[in-house]
C-alpha positions in Angstrom: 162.7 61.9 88.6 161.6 64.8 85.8 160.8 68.1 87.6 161.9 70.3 90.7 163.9 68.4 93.8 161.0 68.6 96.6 162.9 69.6 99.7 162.0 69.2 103.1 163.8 71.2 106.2 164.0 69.8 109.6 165.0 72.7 111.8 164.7 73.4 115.5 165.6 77.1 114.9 162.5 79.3 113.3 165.2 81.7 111.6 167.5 79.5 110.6 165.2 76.7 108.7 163.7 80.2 107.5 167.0 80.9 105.9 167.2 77.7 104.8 163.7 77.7 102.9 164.8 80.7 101.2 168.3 80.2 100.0 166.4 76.7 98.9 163.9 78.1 96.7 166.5 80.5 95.4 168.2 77.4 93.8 166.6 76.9 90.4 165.2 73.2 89.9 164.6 72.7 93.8 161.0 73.7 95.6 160.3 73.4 99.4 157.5 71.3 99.7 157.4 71.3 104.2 158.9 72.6 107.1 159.8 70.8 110.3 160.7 72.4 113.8 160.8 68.6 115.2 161.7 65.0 114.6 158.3 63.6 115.1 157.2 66.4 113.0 159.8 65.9 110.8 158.8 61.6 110.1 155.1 62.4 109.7 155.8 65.2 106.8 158.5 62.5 105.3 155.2 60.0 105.3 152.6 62.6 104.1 154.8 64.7 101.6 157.5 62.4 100.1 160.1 64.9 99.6 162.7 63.9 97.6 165.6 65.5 99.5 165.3 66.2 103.3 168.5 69.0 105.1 168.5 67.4 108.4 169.7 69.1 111.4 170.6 66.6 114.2 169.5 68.6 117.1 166.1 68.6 117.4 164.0 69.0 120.9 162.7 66.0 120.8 164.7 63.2 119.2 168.1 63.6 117.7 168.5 63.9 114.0 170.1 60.7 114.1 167.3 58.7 115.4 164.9 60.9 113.1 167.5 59.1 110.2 167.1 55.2 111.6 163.5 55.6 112.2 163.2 57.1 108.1 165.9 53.9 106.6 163.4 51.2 109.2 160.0 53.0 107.1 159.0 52.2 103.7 158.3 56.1 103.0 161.2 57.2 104.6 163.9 54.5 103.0 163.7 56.4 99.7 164.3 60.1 100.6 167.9 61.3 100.3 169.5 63.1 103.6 171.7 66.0 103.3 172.5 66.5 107.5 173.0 70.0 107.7 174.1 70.8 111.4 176.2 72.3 114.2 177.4 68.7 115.5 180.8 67.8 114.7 181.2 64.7 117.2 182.8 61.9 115.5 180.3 59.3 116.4 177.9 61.2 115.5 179.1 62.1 112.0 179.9 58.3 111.6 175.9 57.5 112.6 174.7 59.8 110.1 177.2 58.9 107.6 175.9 55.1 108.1 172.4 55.8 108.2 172.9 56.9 104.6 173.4 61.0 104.0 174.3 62.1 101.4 176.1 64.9 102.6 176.8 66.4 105.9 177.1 70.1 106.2 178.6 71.8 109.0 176.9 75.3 110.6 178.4 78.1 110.2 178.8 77.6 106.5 177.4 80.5 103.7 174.3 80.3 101.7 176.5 80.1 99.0 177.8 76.8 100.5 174.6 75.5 100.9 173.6 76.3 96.9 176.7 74.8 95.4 175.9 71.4 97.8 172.4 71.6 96.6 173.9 71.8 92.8 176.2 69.4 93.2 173.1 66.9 94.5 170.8 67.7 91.5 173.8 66.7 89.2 174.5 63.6 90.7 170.8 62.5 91.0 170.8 63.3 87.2 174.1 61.0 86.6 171.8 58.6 88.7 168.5 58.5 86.4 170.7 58.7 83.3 172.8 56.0 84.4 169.1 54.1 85.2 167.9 55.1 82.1 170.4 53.6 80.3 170.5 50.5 82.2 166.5 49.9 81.1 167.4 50.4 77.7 170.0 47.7 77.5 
């Protein structure tokens, strides 16, 4: 897990996964390796890029975000890549779906960039906990 978090962003809105990008790759230790403006476009870049962290919004024009996360935790490439849902959708069941198809955070729009940096901080530290915490398992 040694070197920058590759990032995908799954977006329907240009600007806003343009925004998103940005305050991204103004985070040090994090790189955007894709863009997505749609779920289908979204699971192929998952397959063919294997980003370590994806910010999922759930409405997307052609599947919801939520199916976009069952159809990643059913793939092999897709069960491994960590799911920060960053969205306008504040419906119960839908924050429940997500929450259940494994996120590991779920952001709701409007927040600040700032917002989004100190999320993307606090992710980088606990993956670190994780690999020390693996680390120290192998050595045992």
């Amino acid at each position: 897990m040694s070197g920058p978090v590759r990032v995908l962003v799954a977006d329907d809105d240009f600007a806003v996964a343009a925004i998103h990008r940005r305050c991204v790759e103004g985070v040090p230790g994090f790189v955007v390796v894709g863009v997505a403006h749609q779920g289908g476009e979204c699971l192929r870049l998952v397959d063919e890029l294997s980003p370590d962290l994806l910010l999922l919004d759930i409405y997307l024009p052609d599947m919801s975000g939520v199916e976009v996360l069952r159809r990643l935790r059913s793939a092999a490439a897709g069960a491994t890549v960590d799911v920060m849902a960053v969205t306008a959708s504040r419906e119960v069941e839908t924050v429940r779906a997500a929450m259940s198809g494994g996120v590991v955070q779920y952001l709701v729009k409007p927040f600040t960039l700032a917002t989004l940096q100190e999320r993307l901080l606090a992710y980088a530290a606990h993956r670190r906990e994780l690999q020390r915490l693996s680390d120290d398992c192998g050595t045992v």
